[in-house]
Gaussian input, Z-matrix of N, CA and C with variables (Angstrom, degrees):
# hf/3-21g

backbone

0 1
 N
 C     1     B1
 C     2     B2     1     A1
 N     3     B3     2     A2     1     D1
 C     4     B4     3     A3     2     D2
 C     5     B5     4     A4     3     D3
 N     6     B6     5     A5     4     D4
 C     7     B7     6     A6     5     D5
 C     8     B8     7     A7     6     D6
 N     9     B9     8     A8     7     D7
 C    10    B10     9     A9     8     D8
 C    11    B11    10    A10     9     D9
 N    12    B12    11    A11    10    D10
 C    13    B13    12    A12    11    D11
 C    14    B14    13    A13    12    D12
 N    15    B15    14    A14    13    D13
 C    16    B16    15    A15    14    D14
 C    17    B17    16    A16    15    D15
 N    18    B18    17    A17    16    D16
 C    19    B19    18    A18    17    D17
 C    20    B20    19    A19    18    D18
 N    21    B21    20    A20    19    D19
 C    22    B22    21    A21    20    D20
 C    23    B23    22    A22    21    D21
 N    24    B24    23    A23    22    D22
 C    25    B25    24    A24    23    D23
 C    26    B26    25    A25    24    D24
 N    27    B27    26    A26    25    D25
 C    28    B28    27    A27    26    D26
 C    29    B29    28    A28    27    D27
 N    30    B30    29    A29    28    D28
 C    31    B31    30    A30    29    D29
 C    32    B32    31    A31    30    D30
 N    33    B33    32    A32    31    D31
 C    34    B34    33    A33    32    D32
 C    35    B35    34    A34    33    D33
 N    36    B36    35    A35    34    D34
 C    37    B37    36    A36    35    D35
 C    38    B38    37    A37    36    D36
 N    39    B39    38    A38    37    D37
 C    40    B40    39    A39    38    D38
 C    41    B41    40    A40    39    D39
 N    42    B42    41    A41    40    D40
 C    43    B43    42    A42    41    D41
 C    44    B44    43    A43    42    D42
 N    45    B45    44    A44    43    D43
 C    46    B46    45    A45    44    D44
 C    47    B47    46    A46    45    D45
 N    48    B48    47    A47    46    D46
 C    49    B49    48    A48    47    D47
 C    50    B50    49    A49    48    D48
 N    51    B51    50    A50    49    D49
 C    52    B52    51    A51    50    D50
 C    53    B53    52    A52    51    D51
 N    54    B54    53    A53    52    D52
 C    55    B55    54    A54    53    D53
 C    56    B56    55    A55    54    D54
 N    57    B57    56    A56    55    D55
 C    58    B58    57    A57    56    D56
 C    59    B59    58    A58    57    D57
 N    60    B60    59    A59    58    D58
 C    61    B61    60    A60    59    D59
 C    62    B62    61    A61    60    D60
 N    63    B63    62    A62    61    D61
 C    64    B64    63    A63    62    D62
 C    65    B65    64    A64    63    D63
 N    66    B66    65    A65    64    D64
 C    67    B67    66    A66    65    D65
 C    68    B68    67    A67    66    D66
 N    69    B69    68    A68    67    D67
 C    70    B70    69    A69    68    D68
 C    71    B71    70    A70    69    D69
 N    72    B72    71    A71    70    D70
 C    73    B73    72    A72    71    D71
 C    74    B74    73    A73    72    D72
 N    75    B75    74    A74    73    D73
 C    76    B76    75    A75    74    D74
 C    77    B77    76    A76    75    D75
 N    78    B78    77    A77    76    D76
 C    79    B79    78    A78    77    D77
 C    80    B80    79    A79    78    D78
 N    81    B81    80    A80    79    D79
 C    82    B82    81    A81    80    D80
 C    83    B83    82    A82    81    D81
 N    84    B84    83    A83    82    D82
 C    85    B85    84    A84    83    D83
 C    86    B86    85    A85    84    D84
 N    87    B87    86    A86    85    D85
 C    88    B88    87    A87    86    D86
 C    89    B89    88    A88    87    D87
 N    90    B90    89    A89    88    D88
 C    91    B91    90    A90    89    D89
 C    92    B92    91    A91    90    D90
 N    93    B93    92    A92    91    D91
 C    94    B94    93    A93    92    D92
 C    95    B95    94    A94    93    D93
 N    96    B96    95    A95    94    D94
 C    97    B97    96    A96    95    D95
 C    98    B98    97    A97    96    D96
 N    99    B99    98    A98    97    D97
 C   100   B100    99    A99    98    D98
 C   101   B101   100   A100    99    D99
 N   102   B102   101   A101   100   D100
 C   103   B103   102   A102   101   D101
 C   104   B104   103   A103   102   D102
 N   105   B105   104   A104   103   D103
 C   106   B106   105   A105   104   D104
 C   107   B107   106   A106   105   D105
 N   108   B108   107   A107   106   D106
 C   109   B109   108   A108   107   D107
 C   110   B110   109   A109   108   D108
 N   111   B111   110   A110   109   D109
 C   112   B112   111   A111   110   D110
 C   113   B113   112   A112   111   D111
 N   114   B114   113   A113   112   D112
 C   115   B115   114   A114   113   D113
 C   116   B116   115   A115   114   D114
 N   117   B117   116   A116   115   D115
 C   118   B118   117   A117   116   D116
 C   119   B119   118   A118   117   D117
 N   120   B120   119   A119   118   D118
 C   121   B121   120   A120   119   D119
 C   122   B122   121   A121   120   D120
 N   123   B123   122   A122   121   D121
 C   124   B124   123   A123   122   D122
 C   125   B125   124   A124   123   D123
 N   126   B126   125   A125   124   D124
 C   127   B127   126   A126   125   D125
 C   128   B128   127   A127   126   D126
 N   129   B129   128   A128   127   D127
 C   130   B130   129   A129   128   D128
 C   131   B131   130   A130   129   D129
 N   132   B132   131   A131   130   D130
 C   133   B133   132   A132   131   D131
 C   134   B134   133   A133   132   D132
 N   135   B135   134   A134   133   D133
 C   136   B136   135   A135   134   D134
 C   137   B137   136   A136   135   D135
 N   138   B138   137   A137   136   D136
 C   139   B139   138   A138   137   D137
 C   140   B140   139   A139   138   D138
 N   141   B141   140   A140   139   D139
 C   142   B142   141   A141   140   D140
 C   143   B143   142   A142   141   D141
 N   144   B144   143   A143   142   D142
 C   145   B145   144   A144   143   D143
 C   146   B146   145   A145   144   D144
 N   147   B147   146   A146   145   D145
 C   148   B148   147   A147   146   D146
 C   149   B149   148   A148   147   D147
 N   150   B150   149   A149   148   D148
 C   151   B151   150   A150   149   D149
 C   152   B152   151   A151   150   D150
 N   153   B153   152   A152   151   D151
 C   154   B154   153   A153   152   D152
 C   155   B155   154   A154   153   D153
 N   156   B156   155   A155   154   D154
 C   157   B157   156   A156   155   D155
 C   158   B158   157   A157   156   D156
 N   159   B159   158   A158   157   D157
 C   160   B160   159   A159   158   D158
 C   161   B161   160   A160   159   D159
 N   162   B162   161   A161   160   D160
 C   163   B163   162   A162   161   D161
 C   164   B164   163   A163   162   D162
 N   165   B165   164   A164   163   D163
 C   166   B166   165   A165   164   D164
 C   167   B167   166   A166   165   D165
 N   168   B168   167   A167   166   D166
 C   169   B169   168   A168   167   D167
 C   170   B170   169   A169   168   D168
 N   171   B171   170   A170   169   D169
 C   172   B172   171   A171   170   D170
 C   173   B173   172   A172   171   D171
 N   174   B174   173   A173   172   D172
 C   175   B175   174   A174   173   D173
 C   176   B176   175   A175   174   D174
 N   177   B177   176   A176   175   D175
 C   178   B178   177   A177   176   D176
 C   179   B179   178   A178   177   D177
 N   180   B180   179   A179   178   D178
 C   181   B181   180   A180   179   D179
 C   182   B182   181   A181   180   D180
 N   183   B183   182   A182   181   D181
 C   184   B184   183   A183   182   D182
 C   185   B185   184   A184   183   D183
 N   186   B186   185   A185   184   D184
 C   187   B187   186   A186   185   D185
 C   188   B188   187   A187   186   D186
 N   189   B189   188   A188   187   D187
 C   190   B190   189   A189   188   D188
 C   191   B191   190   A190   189   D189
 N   192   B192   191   A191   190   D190
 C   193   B193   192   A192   191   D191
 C   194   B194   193   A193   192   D192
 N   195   B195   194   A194   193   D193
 C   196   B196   195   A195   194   D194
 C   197   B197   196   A196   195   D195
 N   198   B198   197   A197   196   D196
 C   199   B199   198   A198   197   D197
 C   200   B200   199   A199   198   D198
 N   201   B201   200   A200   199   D199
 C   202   B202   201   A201   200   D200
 C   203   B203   202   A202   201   D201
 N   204   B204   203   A203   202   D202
 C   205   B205   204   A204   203   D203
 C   206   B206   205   A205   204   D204
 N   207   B207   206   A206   205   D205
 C   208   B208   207   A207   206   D206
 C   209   B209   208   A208   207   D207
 N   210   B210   209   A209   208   D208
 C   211   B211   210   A210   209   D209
 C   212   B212   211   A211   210   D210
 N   213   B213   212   A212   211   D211
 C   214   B214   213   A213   212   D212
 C   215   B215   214   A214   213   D213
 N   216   B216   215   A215   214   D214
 C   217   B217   216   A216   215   D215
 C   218   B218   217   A217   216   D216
 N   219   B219   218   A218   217   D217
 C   220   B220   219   A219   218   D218
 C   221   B221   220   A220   219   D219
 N   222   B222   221   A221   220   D220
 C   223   B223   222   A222   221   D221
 C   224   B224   223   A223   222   D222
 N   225   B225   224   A224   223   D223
 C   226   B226   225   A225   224   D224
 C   227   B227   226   A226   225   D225
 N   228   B228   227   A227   226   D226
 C   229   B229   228   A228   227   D227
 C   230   B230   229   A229   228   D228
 N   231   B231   230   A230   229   D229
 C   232   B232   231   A231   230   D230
 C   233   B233   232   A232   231   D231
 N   234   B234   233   A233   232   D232
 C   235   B235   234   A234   233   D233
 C   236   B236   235   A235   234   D234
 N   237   B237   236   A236   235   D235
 C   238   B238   237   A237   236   D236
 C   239   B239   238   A238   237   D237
 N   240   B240   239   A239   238   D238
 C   241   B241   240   A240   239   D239
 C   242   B242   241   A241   240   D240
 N   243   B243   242   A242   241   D241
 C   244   B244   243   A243   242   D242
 C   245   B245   244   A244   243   D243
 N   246   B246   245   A245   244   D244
 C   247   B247   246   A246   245   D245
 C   248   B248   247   A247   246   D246
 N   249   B249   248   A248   247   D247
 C   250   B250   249   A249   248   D248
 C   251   B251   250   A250   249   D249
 N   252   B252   251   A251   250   D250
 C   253   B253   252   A252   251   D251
 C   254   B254   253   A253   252   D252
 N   255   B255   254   A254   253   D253
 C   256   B256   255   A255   254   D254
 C   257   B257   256   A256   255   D255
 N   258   B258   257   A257   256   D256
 C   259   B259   258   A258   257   D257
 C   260   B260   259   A259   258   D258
 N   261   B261   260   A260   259   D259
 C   262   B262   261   A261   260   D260
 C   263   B263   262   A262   261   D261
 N   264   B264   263   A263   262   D262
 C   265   B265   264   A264   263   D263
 C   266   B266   265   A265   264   D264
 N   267   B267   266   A266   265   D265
 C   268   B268   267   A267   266   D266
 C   269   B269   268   A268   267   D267
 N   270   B270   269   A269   268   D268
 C   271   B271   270   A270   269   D269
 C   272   B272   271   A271   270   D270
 N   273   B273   272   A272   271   D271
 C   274   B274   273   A273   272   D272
 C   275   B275   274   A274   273   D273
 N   276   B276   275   A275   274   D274
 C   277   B277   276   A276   275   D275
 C   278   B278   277   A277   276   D276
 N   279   B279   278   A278   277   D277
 C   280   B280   279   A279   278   D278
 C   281   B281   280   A280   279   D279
 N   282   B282   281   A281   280   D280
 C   283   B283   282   A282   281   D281
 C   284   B284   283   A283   282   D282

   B1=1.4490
   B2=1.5361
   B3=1.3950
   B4=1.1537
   B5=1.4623
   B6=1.0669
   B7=1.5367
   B8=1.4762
   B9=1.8090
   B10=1.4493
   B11=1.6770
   B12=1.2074
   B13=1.4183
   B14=1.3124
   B15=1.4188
   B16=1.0369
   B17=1.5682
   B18=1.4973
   B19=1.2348
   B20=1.5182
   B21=1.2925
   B22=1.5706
   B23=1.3108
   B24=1.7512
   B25=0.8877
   B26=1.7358
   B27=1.6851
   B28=1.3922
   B29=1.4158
   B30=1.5496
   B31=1.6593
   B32=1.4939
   B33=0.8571
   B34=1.9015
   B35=1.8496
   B36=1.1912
   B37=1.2997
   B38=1.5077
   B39=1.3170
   B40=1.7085
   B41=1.5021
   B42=1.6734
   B43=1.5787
   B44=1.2774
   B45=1.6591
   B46=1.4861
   B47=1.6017
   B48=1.3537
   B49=1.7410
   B50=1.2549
   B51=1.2613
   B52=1.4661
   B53=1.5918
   B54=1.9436
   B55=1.2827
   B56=1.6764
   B57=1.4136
   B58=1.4554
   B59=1.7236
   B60=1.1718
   B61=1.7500
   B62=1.1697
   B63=1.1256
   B64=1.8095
   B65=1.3796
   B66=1.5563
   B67=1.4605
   B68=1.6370
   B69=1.7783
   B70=1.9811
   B71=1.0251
   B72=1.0791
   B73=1.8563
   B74=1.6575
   B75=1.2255
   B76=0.9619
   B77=1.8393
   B78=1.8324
   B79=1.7587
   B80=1.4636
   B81=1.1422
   B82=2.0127
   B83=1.8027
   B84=1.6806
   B85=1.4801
   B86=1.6249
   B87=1.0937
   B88=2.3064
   B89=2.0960
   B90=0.7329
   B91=1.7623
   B92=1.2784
   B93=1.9252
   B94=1.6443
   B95=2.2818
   B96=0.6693
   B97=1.1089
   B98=1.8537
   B99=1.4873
   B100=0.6767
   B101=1.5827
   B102=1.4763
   B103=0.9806
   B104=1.8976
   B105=1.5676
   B106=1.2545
   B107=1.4134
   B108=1.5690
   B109=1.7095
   B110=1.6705
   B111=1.2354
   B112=1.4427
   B113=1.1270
   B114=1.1628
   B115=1.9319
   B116=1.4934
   B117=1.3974
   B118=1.4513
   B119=1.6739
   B120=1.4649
   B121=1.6137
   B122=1.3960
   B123=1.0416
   B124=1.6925
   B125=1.5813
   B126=2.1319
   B127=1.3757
   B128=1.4995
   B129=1.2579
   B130=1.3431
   B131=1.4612
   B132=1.0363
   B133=1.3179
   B134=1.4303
   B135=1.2993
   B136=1.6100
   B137=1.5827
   B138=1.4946
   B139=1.4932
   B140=1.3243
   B141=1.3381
   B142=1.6544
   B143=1.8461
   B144=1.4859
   B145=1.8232
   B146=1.6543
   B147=1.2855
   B148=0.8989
   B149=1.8263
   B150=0.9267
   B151=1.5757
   B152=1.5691
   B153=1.4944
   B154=1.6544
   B155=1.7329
   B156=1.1654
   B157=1.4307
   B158=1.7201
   B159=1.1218
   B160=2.1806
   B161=1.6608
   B162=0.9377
   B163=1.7548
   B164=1.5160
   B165=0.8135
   B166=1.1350
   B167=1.5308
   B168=1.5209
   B169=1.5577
   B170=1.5248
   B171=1.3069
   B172=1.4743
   B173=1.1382
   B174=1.3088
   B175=1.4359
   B176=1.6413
   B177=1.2363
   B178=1.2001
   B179=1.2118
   B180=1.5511
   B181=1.1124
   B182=2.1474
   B183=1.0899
   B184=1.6383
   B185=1.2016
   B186=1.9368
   B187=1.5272
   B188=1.5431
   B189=1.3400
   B190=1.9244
   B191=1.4234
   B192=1.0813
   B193=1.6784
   B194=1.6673
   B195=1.3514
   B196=1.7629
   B197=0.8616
   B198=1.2593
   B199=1.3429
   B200=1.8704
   B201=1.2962
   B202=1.1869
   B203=1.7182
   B204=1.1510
   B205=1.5800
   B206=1.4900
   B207=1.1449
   B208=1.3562
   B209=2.3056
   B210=1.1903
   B211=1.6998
   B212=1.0623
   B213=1.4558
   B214=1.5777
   B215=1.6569
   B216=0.8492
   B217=1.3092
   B218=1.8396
   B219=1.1269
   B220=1.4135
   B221=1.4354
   B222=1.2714
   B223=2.0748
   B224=1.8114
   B225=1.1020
   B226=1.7089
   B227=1.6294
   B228=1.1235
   B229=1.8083
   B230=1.8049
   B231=1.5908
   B232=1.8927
   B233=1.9251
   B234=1.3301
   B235=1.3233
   B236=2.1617
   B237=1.2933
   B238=1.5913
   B239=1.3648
   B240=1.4923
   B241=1.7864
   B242=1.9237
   B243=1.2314
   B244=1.4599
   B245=1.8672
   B246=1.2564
   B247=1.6675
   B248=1.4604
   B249=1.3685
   B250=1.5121
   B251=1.7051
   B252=1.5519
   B253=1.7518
   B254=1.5495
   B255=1.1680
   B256=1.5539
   B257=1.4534
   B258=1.1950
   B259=1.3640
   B260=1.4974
   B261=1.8671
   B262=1.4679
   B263=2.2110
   B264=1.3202
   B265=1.5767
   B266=1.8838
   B267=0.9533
   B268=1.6615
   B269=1.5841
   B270=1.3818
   B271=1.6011
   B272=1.0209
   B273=1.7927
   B274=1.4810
   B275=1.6064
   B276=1.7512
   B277=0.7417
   B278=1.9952
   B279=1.1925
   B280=1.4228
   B281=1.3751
   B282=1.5445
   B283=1.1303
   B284=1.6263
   A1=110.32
   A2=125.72
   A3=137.63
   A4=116.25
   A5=134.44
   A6=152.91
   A7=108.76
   A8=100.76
   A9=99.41
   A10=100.63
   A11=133.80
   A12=132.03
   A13=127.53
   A14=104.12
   A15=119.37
   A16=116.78
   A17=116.93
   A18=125.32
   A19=140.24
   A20=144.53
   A21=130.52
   A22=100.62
   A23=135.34
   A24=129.03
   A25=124.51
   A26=94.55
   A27=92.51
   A28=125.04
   A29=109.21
   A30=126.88
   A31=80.61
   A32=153.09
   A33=132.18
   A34=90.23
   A35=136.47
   A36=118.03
   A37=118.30
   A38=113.45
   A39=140.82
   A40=88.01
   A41=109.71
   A42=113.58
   A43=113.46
   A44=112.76
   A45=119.31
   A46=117.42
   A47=98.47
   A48=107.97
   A49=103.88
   A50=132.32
   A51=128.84
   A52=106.16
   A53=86.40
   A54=111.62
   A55=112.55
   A56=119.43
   A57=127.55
   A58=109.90
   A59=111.75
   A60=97.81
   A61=115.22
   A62=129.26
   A63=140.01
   A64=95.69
   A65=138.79
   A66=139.12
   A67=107.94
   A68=100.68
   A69=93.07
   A70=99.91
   A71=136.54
   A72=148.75
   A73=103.09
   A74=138.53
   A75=124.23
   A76=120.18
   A77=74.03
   A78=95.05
   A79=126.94
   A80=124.90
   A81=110.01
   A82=125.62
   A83=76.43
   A84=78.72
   A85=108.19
   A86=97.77
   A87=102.33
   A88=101.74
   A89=89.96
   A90=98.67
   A91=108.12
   A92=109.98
   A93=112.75
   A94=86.90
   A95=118.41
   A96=126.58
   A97=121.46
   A98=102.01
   A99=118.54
   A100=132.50
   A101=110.99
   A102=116.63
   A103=134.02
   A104=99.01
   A105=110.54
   A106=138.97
   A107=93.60
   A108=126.03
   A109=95.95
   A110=129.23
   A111=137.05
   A112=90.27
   A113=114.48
   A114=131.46
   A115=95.78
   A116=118.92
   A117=130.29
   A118=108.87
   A119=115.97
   A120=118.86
   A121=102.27
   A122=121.32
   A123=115.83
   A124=113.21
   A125=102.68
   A126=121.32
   A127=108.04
   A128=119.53
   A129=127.74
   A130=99.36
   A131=127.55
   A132=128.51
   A133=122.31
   A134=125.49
   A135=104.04
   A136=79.86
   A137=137.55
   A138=139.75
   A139=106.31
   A140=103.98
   A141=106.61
   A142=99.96
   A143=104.08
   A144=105.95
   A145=89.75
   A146=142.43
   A147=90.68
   A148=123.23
   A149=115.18
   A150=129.26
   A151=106.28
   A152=112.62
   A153=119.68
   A154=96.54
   A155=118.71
   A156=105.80
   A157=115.23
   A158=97.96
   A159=95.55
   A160=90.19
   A161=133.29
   A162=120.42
   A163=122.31
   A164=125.72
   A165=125.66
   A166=143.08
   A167=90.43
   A168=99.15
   A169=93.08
   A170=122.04
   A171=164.42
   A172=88.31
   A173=128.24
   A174=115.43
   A175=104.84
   A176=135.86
   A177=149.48
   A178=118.40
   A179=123.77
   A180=114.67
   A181=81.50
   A182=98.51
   A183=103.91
   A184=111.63
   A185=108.49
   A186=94.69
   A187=104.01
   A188=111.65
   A189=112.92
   A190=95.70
   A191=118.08
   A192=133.58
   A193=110.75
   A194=124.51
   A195=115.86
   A196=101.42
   A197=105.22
   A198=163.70
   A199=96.39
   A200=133.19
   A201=127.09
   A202=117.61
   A203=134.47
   A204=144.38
   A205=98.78
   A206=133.47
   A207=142.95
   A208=110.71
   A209=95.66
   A210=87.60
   A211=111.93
   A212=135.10
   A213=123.38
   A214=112.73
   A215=126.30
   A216=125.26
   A217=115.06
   A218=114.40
   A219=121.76
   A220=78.62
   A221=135.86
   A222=104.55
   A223=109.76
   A224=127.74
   A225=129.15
   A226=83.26
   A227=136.17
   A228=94.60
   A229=76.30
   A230=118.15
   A231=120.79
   A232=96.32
   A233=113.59
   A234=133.32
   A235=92.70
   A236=112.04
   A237=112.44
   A238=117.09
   A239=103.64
   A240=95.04
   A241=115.53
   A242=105.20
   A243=126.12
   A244=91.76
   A245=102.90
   A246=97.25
   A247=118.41
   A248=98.24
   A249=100.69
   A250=123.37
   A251=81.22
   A252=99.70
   A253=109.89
   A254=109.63
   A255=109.96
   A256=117.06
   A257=119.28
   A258=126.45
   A259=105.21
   A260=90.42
   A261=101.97
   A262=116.83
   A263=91.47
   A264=93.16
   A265=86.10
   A266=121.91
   A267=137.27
   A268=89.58
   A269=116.41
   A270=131.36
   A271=90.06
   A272=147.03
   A273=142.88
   A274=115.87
   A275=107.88
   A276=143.75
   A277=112.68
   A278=118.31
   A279=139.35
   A280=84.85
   A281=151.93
   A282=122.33
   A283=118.57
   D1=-44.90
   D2=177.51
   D3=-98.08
   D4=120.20
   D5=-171.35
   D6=-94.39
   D7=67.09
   D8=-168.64
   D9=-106.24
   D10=150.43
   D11=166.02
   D12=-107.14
   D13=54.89
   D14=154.00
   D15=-114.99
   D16=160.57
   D17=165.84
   D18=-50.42
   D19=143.15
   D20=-168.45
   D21=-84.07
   D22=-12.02
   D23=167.54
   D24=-85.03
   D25=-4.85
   D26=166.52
   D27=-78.23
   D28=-40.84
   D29=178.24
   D30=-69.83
   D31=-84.24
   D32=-131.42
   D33=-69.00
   D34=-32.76
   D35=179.70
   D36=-68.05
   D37=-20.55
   D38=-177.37
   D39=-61.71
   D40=-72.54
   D41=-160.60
   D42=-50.27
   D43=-47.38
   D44=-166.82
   D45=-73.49
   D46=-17.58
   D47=164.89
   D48=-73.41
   D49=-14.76
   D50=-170.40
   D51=-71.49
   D52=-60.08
   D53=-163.17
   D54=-78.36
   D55=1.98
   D56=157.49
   D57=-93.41
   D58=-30.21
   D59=175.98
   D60=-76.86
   D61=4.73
   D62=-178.81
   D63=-105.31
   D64=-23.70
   D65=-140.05
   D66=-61.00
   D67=-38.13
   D68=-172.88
   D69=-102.99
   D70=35.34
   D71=163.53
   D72=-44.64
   D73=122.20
   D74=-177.99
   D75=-115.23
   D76=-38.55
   D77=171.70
   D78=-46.78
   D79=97.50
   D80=172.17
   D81=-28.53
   D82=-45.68
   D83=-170.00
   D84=-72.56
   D85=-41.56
   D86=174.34
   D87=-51.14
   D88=-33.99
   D89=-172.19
   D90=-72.19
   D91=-46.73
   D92=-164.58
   D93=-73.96
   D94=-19.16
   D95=-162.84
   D96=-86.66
   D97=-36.17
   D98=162.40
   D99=-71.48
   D100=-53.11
   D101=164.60
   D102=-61.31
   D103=-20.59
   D104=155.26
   D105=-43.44
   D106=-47.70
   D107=175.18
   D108=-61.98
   D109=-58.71
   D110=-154.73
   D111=-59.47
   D112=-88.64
   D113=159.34
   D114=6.06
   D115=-96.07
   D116=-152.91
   D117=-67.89
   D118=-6.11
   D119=168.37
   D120=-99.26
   D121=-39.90
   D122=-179.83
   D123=-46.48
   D124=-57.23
   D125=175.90
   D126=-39.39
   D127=-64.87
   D128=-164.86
   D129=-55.34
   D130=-58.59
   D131=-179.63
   D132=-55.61
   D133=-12.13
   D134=-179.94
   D135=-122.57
   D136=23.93
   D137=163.00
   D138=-84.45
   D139=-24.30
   D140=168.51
   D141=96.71
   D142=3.66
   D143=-166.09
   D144=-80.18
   D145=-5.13
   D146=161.76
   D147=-140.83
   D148=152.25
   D149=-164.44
   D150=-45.10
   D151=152.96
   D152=-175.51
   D153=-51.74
   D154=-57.63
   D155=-158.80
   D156=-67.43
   D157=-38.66
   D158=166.12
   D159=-50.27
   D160=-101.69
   D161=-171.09
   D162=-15.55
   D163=-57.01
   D164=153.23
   D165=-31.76
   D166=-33.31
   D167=-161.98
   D168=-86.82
   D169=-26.73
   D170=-151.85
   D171=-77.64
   D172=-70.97
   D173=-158.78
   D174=-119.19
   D175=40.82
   D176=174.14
   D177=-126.23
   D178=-27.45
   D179=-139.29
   D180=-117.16
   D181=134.61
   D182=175.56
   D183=-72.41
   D184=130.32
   D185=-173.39
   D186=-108.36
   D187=36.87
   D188=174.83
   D189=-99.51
   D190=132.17
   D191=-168.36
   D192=-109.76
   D193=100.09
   D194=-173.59
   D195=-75.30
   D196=139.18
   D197=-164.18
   D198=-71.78
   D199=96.30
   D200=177.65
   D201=-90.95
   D202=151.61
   D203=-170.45
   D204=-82.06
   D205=145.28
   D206=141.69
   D207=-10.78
   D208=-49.90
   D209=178.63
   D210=-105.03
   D211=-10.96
   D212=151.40
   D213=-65.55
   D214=-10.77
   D215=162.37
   D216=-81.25
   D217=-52.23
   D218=176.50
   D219=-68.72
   D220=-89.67
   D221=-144.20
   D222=-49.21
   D223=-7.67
   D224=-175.70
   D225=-90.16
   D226=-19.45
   D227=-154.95
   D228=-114.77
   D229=-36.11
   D230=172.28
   D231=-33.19
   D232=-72.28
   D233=-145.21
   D234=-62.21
   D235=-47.66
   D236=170.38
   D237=-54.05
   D238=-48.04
   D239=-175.33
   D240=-96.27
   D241=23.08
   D242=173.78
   D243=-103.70
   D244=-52.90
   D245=-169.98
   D246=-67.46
   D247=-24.55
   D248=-178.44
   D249=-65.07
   D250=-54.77
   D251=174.38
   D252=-59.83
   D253=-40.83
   D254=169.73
   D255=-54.39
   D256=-42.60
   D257=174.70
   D258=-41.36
   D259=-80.80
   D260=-154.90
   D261=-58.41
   D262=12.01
   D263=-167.70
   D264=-103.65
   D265=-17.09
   D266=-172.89
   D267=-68.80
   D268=-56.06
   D269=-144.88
   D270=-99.62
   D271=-29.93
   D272=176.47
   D273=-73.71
   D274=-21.25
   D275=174.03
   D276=84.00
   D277=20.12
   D278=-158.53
   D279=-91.79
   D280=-9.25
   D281=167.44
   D282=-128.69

């Protein structure tokens, strides 16, 4: 249905990363819940609802999230409200 170019051994390594980051799940309810989600993304997907690039994004995109320090966070949010003000003094024309 989907004209993706990737490999079938890439999506089954996608799923089973899925189905190992859930592995020490202990909760019923995290599980009944979880597996709901699987269910209702699988559905959608052979419903055709959703477009090549959601698939894609799906099984390309790494879902382990790093872990940032207390001041890599302060220089990301320093560096936004430095850019902003910088901006708006560009556009007031004050700089």
């Amino acid at each position: 249905m989907y004209g993706l170019a990737i490999s079938p051994s890439l999506i089954r390594r996608r799923v089973r990363e899925e189905f190992e980051r859930a592995r020490y799940v202990t909760d019923v309810r995290v599980a009944d819940r979880l597996i709901l989600r699987w269910h209702q993304e699988f559905q959608e997907t052979l419903n055709v609802w959703k477009q090549e690039p959601h698939v894609m994004g799906m099984l390309l995109q790494p879902k382990v999230k790093e872990k940032k320090t207390f001041l890599e966070k302060f220089y990301i949010v320093s560096c936004m409200v430095f850019n902003r003000h910088a901006l708006s003094d560009i556009i007031v024309g004050e700089g």
